[in-house]
PQR file with spaces between the fields and no chain letter, atoms N, CA, C, O and H, PARSE charges and radii, in Angstrom:
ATOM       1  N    UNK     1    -239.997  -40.818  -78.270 -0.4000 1.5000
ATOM       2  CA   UNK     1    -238.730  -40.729  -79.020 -0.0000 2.0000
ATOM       3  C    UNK     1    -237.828  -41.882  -78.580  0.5500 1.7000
ATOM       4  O    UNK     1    -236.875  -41.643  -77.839 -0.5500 1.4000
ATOM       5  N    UNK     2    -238.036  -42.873  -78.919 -0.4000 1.5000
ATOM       6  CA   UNK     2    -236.944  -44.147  -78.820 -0.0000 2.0000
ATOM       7  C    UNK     2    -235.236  -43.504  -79.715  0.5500 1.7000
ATOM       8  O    UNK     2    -234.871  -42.887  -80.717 -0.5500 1.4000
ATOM       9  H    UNK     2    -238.810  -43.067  -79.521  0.4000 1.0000
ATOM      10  N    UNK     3    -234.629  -44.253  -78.380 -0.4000 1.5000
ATOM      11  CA   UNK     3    -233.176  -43.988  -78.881 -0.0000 2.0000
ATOM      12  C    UNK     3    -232.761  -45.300  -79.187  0.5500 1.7000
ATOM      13  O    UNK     3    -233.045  -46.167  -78.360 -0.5500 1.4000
ATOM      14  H    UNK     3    -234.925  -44.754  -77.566  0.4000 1.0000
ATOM      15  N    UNK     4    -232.072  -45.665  -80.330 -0.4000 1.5000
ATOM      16  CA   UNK     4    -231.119  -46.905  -81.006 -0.0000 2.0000
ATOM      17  C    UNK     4    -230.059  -46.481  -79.867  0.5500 1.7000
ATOM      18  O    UNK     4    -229.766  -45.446  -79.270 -0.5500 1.4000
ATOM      19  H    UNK     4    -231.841  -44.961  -81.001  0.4000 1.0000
ATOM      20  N    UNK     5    -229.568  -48.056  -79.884 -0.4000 1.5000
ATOM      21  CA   UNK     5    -228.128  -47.810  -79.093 -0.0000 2.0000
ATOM      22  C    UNK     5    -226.743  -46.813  -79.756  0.5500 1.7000
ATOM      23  O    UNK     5    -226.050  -46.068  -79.064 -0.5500 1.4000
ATOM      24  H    UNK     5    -229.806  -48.897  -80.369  0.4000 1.0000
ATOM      25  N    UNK     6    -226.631  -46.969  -80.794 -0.4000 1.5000
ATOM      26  CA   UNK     6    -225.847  -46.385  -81.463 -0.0000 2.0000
ATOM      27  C    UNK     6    -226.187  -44.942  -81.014  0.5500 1.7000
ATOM      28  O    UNK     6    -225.144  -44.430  -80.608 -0.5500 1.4000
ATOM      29  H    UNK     6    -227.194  -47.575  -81.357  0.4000 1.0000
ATOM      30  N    UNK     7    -227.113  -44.174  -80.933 -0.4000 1.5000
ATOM      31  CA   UNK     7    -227.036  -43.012  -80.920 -0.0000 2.0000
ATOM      32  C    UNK     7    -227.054  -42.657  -79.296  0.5500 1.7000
ATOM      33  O    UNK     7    -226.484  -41.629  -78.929 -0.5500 1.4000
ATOM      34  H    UNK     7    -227.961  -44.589  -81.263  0.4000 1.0000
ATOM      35  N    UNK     8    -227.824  -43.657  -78.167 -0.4000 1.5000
ATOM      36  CA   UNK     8    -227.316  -43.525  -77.110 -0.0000 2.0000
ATOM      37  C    UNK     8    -226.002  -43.583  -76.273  0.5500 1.7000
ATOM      38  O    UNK     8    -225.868  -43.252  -75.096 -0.5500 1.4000
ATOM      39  H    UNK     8    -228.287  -44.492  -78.465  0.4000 1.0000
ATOM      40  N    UNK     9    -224.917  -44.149  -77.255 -0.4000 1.5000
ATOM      41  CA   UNK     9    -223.963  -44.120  -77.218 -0.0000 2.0000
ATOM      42  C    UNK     9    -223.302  -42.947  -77.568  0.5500 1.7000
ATOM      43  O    UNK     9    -222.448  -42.636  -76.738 -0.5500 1.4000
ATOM      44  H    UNK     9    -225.026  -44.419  -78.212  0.4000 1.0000
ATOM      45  N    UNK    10    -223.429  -42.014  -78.731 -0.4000 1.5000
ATOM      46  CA   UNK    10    -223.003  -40.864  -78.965 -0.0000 2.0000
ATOM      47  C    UNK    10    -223.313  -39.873  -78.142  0.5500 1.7000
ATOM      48  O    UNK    10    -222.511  -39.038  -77.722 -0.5500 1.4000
ATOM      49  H    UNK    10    -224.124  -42.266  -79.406  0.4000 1.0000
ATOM      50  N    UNK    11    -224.737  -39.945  -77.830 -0.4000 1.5000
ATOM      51  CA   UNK    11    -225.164  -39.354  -76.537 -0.0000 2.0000
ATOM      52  C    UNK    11    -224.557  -39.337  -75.436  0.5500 1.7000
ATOM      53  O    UNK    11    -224.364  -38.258  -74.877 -0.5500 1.4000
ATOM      54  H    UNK    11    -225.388  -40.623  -78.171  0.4000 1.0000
ATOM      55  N    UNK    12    -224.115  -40.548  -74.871 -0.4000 1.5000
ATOM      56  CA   UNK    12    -223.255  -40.474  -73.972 -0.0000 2.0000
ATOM      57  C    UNK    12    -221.923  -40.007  -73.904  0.5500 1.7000
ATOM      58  O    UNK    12    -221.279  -39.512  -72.979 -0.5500 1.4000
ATOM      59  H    UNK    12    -224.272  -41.425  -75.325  0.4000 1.0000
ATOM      60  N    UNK    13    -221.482  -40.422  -75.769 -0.4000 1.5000
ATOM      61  CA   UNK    13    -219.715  -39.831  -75.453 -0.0000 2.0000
ATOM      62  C    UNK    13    -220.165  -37.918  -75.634  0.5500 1.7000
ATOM      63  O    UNK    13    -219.386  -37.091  -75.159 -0.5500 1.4000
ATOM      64  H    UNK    13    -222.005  -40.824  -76.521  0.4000 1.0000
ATOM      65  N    UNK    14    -221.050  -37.606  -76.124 -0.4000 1.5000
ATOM      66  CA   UNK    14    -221.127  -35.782  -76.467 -0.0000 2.0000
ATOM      67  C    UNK    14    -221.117  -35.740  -74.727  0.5500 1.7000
ATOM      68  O    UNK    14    -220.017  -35.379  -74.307 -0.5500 1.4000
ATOM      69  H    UNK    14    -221.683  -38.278  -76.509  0.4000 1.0000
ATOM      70  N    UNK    15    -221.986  -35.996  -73.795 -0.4000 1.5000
ATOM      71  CA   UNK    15    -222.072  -35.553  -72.898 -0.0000 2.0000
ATOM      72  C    UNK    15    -220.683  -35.587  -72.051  0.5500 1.7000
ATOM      73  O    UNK    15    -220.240  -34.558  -71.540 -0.5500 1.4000
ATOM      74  H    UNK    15    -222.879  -36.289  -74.136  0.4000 1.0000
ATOM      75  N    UNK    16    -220.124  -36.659  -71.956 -0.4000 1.5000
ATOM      76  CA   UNK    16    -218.733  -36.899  -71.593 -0.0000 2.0000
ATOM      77  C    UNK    16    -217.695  -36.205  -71.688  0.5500 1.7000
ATOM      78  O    UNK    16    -216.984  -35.925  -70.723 -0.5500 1.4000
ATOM      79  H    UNK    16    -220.484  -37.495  -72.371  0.4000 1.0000
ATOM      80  N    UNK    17    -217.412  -35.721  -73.268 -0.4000 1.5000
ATOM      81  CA   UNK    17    -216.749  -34.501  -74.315 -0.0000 2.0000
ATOM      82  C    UNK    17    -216.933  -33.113  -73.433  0.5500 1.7000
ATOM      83  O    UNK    17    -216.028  -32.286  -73.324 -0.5500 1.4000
ATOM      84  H    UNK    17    -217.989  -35.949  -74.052  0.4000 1.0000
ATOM      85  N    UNK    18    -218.262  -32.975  -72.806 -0.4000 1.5000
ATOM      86  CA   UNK    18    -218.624  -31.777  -72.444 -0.0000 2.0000
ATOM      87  C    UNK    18    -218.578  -31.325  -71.041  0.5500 1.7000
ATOM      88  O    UNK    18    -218.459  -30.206  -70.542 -0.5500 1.4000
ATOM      89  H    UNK    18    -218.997  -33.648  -72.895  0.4000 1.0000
ATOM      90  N    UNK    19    -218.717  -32.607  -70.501 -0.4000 1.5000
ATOM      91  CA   UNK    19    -218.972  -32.545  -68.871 -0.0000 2.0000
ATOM      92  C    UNK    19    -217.535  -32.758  -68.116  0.5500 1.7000
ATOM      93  O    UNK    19    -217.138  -32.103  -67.152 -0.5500 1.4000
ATOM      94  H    UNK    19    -218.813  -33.516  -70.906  0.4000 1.0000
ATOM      95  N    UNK    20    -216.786  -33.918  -68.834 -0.4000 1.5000
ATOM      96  CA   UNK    20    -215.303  -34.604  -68.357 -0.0000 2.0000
ATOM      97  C    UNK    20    -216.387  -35.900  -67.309  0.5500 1.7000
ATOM      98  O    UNK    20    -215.815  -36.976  -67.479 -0.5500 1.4000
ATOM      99  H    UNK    20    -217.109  -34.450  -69.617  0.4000 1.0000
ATOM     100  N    UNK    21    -217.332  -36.070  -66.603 -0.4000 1.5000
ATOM     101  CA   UNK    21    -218.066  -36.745  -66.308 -0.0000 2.0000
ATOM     102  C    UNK    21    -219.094  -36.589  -66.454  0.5500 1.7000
ATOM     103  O    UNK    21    -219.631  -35.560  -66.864 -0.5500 1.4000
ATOM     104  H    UNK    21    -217.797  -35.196  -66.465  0.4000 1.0000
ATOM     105  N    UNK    22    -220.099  -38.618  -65.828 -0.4000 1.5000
ATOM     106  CA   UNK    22    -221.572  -38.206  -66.147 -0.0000 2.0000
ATOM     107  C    UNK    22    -221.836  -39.347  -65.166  0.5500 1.7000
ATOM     108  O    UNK    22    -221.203  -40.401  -65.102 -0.5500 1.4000
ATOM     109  H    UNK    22    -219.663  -39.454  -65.495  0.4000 1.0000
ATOM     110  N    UNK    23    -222.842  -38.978  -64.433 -0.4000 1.5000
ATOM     111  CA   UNK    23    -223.613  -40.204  -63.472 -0.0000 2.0000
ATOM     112  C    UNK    23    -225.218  -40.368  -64.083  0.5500 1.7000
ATOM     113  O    UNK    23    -225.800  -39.381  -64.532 -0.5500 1.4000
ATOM     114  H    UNK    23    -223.356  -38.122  -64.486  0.4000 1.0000
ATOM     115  N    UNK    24    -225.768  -41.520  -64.053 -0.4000 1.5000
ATOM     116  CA   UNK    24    -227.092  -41.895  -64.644 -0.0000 2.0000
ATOM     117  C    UNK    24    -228.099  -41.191  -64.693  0.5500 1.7000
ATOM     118  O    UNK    24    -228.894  -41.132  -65.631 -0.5500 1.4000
ATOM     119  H    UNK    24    -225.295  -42.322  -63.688  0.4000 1.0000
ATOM     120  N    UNK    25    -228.157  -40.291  -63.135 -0.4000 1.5000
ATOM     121  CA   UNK    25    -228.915  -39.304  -63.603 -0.0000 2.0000
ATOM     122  C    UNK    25    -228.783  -38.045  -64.854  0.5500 1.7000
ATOM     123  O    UNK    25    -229.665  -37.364  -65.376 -0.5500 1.4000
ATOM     124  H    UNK    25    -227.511  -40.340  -62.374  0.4000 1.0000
ATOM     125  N    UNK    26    -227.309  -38.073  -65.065 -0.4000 1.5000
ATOM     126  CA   UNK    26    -227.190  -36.725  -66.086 -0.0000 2.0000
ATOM     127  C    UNK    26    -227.886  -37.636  -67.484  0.5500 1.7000
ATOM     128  O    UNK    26    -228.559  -37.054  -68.334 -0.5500 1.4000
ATOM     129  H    UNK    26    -226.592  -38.626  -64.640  0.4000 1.0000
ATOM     130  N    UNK    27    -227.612  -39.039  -67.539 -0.4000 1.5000
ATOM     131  CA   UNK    27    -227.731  -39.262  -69.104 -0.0000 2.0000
ATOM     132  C    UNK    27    -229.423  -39.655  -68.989  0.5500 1.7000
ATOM     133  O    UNK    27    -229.927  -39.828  -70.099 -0.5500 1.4000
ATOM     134  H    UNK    27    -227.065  -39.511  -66.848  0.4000 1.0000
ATOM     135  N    UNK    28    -230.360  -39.820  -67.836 -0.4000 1.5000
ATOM     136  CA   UNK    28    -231.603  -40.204  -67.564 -0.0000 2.0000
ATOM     137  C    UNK    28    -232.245  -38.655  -68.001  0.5500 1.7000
ATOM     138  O    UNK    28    -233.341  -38.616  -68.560 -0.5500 1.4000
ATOM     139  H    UNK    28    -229.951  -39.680  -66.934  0.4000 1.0000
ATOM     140  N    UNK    29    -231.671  -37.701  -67.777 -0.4000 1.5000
ATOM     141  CA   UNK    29    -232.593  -36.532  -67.895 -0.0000 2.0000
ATOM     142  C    UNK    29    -232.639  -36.300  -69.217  0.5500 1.7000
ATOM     143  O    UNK    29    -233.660  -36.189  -69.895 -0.5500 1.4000
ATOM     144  H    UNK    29    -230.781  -37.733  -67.322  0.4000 1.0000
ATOM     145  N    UNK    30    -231.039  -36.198  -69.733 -0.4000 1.5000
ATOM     146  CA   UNK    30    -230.784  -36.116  -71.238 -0.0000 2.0000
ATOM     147  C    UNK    30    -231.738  -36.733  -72.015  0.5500 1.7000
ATOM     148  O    UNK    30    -232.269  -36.163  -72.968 -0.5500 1.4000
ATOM     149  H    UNK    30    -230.209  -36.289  -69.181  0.4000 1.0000
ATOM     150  N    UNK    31    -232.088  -38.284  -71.546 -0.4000 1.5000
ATOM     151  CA   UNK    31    -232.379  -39.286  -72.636 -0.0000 2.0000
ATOM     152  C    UNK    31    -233.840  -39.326  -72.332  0.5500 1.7000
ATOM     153  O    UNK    31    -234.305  -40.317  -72.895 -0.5500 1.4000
ATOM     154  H    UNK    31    -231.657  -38.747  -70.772  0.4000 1.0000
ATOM     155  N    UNK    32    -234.679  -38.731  -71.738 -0.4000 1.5000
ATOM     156  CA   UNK    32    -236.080  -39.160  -71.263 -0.0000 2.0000
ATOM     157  C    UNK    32    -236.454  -40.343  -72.115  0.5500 1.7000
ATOM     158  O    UNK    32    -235.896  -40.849  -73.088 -0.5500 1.4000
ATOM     159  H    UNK    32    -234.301  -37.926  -71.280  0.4000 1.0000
ATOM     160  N    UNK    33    -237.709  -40.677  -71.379 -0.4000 1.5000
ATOM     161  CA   UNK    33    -238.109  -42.127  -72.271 -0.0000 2.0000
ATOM     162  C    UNK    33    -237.583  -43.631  -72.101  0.5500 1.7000
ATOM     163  O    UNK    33    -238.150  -44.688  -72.380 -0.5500 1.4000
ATOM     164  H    UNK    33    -238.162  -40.266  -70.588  0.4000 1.0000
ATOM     165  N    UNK    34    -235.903  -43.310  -71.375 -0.4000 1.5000
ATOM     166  CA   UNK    34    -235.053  -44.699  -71.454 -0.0000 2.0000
ATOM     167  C    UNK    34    -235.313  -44.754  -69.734  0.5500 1.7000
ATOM     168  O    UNK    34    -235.486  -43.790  -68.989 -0.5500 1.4000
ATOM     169  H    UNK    34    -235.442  -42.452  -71.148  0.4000 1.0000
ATOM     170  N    UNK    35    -235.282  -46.106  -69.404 -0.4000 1.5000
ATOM     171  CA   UNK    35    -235.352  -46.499  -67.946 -0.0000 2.0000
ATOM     172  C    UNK    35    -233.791  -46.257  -67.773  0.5500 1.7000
ATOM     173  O    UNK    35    -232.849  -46.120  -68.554 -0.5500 1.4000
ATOM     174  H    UNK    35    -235.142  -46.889  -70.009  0.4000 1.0000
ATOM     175  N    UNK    36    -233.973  -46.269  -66.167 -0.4000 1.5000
ATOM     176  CA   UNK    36    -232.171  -45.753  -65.676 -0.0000 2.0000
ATOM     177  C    UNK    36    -231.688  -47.361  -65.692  0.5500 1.7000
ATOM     178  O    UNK    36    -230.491  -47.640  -65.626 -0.5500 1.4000
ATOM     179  H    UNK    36    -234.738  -46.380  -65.533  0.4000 1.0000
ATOM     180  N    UNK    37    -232.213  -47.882  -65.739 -0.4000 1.5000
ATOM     181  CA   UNK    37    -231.699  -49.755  -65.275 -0.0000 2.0000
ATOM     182  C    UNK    37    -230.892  -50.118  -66.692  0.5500 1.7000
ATOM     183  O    UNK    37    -229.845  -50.765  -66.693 -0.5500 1.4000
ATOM     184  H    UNK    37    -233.185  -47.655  -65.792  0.4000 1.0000
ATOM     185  N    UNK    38    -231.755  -49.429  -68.314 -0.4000 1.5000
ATOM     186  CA   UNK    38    -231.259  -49.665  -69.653 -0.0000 2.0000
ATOM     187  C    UNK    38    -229.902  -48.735  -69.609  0.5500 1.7000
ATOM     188  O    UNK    38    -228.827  -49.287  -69.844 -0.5500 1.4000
ATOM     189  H    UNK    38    -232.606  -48.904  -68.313  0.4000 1.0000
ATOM     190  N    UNK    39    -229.938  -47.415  -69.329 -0.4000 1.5000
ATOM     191  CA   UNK    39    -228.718  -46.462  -69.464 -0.0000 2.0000
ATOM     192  C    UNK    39    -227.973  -47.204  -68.631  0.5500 1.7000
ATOM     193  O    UNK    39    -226.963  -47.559  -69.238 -0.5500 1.4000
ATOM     194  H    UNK    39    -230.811  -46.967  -69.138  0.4000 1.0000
ATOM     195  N    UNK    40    -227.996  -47.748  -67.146 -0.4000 1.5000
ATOM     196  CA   UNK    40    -227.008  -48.179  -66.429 -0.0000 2.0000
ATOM     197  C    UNK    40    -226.413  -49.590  -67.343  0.5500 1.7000
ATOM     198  O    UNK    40    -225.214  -49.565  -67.620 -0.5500 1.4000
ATOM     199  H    UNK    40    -228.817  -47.459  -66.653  0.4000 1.0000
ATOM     200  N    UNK    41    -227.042  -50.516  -67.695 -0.4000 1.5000
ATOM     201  CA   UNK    41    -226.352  -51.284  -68.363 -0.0000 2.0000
ATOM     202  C    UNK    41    -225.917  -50.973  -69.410  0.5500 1.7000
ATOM     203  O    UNK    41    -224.958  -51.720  -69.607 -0.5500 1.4000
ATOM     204  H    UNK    41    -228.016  -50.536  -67.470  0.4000 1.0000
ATOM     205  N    UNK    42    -226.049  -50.248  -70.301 -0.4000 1.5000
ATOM     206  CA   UNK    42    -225.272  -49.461  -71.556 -0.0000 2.0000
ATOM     207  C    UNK    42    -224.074  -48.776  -71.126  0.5500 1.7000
ATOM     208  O    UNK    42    -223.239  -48.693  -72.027 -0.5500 1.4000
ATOM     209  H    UNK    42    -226.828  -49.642  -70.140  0.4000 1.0000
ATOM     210  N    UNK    43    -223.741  -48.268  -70.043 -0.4000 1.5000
ATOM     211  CA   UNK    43    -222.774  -47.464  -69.253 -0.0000 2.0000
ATOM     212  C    UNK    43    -221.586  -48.474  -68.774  0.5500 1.7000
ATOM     213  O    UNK    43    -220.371  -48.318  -68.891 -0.5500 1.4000
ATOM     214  H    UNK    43    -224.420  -48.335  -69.311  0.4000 1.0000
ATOM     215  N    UNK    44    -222.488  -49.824  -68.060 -0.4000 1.5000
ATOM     216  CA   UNK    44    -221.306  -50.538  -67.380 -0.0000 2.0000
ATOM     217  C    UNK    44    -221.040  -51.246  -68.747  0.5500 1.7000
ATOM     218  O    UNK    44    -219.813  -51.146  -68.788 -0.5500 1.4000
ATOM     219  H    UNK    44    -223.475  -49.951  -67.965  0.4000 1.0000
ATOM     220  N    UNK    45    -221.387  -51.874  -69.852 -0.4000 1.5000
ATOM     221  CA   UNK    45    -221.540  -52.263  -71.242 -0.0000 2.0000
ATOM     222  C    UNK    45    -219.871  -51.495  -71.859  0.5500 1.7000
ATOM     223  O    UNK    45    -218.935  -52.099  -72.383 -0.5500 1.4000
ATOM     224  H    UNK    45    -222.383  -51.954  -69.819  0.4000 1.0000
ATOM     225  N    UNK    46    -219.980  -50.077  -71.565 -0.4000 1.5000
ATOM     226  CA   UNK    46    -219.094  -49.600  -72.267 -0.0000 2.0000
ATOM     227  C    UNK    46    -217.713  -49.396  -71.155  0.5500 1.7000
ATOM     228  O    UNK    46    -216.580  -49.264  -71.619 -0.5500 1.4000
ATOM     229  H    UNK    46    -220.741  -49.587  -71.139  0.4000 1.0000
ATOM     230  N    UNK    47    -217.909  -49.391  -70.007 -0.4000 1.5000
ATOM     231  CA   UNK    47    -216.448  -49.903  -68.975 -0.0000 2.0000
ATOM     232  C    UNK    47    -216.334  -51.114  -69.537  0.5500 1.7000
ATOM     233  O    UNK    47    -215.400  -51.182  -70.337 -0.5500 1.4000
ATOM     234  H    UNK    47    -218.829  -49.498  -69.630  0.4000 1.0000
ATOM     235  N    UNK    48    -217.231  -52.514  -69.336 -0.4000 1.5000
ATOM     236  CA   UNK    48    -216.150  -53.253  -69.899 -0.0000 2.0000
ATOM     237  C    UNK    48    -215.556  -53.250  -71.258  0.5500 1.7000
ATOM     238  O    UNK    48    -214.537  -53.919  -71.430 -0.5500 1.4000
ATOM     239  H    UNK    48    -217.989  -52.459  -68.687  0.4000 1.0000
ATOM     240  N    UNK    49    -216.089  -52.550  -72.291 -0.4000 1.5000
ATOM     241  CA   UNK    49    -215.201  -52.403  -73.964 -0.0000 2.0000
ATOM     242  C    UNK    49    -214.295  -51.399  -73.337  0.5500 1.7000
ATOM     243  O    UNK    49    -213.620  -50.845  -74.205 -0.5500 1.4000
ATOM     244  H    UNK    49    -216.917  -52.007  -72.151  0.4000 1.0000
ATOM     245  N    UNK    50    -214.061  -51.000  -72.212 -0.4000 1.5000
ATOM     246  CA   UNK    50    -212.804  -50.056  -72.376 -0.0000 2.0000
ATOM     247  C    UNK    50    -213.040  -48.836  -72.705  0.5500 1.7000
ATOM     248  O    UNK    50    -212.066  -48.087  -72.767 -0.5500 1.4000
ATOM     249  H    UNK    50    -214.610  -51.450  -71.507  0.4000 1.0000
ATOM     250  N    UNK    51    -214.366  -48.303  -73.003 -0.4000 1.5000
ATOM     251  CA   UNK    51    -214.799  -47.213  -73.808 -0.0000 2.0000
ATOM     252  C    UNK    51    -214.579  -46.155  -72.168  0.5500 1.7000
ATOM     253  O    UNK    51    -213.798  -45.203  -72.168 -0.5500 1.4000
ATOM     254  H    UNK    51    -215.158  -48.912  -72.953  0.4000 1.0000
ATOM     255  N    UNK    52    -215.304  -46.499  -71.044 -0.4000 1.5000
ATOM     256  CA   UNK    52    -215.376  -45.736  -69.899 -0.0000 2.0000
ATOM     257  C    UNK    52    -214.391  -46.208  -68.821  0.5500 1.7000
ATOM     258  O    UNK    52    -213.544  -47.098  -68.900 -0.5500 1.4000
ATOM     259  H    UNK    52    -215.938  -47.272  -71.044  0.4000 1.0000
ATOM     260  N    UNK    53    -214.721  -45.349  -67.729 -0.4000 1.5000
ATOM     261  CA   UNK    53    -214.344  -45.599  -66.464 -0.0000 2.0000
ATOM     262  C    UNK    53    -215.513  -45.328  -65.390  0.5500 1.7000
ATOM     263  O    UNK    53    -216.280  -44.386  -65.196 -0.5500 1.4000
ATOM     264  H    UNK    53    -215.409  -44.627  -67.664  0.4000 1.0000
ATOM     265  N    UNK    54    -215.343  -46.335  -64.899 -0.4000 1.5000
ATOM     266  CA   UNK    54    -215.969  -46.123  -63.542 -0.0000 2.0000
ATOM     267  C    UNK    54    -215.493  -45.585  -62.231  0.5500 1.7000
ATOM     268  O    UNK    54    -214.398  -46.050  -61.917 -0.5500 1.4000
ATOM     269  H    UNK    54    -214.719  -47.100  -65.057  0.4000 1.0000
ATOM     270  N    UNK    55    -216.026  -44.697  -61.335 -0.4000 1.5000
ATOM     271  CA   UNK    55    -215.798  -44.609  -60.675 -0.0000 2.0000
ATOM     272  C    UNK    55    -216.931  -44.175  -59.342  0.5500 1.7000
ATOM     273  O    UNK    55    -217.894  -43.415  -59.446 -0.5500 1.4000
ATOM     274  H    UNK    55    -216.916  -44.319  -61.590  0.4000 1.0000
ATOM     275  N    UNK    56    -216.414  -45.007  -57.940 -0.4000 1.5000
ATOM     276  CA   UNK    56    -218.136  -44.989  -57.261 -0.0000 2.0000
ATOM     277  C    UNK    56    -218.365  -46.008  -57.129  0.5500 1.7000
ATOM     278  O    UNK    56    -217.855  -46.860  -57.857 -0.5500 1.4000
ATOM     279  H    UNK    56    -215.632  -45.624  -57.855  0.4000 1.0000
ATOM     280  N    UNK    57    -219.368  -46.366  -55.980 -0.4000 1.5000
ATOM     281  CA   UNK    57    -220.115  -47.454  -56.057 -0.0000 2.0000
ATOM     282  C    UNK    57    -221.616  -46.736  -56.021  0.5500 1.7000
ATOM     283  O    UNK    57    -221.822  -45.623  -55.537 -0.5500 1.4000
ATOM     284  H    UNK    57    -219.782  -45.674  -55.389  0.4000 1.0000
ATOM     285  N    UNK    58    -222.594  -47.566  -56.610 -0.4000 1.5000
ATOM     286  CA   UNK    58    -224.000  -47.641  -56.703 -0.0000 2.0000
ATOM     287  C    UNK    58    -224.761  -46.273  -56.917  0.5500 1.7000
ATOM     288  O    UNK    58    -225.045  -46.040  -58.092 -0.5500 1.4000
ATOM     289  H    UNK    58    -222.427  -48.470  -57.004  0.4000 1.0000
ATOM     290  N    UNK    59    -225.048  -45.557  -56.210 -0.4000 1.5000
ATOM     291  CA   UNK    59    -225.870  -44.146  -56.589 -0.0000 2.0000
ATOM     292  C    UNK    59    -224.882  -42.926  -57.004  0.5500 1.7000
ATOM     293  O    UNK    59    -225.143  -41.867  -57.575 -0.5500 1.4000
ATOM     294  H    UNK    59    -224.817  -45.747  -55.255  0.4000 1.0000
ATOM     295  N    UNK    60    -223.435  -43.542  -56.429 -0.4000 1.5000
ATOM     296  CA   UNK    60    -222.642  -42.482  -56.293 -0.0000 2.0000
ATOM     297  C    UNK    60    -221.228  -42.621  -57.422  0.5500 1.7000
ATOM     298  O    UNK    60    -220.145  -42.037  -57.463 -0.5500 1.4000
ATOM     299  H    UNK    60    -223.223  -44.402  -55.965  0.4000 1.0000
ATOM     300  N    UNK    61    -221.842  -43.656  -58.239 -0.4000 1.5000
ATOM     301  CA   UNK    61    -221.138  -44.250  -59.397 -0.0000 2.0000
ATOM     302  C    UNK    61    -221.167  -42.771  -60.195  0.5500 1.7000
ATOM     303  O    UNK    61    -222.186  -42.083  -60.251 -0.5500 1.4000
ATOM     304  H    UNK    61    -222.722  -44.130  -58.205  0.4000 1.0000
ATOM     305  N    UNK    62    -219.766  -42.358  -60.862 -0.4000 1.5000
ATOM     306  CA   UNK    62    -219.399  -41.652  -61.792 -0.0000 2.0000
ATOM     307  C    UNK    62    -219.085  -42.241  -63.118  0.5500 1.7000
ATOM     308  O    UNK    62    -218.515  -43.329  -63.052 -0.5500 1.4000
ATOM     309  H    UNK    62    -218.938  -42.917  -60.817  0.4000 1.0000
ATOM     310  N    UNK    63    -219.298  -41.826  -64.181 -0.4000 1.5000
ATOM     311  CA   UNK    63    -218.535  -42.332  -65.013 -0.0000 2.0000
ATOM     312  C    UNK    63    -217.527  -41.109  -66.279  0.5500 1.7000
ATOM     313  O    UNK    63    -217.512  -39.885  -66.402 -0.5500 1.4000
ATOM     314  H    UNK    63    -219.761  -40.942  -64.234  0.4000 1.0000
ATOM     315  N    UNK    64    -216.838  -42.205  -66.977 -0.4000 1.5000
ATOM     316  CA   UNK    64    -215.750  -40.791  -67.367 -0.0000 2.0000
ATOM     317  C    UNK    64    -215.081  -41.402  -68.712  0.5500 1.7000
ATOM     318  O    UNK    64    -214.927  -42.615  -68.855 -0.5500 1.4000
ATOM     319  H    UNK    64    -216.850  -43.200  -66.877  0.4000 1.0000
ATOM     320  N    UNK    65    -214.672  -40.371  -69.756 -0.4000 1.5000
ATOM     321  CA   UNK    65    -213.630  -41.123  -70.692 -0.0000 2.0000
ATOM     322  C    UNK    65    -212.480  -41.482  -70.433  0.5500 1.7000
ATOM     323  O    UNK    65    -211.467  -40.845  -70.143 -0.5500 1.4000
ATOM     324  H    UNK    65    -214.797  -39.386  -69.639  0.4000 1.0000
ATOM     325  N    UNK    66    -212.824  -43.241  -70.630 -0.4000 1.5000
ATOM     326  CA   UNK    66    -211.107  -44.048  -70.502 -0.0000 2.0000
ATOM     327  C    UNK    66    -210.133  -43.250  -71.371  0.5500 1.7000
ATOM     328  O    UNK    66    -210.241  -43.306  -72.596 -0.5500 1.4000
ATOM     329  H    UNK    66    -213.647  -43.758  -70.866  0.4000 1.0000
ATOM     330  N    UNK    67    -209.026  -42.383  -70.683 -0.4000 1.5000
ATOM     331  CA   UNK    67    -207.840  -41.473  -71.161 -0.0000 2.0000
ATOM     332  C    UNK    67    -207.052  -43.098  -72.126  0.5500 1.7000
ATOM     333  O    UNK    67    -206.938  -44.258  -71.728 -0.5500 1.4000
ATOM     334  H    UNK    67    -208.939  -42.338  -69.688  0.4000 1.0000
ATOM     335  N    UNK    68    -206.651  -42.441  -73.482 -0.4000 1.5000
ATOM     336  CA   UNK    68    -206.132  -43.234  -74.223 -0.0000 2.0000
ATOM     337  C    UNK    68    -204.810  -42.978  -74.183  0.5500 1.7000
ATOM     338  O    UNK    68    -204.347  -41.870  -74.454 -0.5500 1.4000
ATOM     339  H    UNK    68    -206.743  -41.499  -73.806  0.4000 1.0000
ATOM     340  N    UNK    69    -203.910  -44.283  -73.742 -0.4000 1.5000
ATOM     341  CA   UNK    69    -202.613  -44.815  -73.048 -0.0000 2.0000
ATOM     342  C    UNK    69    -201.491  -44.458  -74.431  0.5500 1.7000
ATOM     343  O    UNK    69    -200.293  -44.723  -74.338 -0.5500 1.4000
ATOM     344  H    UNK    69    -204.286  -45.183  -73.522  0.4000 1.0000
């Protein structure tokens, strides 16, 4: 089951919507099939559009919806 980015992206904001956070492993289990190296760059991809936040360094990286200002 290949995921398009577009829908790994929705994937990620539903889980977000639901959780308030998500670290690589939550969206690696979700997404089987995708390497954690592709989700991690899709993740830091969307901190820099502003879409996320990071928080953490390296295994212990969180991520979260950027609250709109």
């Amino acid at each position: 089951l290949g995921y398009k980015k577009d829908n790994r992206r929705e994937t990620i904001l539903k889980m977000l919507r639901a959780k308030g956070e998500i670290t690589i492993k939550d969206v690696s289990y979700l997404m089987s099939g995708i390497s954690e190296k592709t989700l991690q760059r899709e993740l830091l991809a969307m901190v820099k559009e502003g879409i996320l936040a990071k928080e953490g360094e390296r295994r212990w990286s969180r991520y979260l919806l950027k609250h709109e200002a």
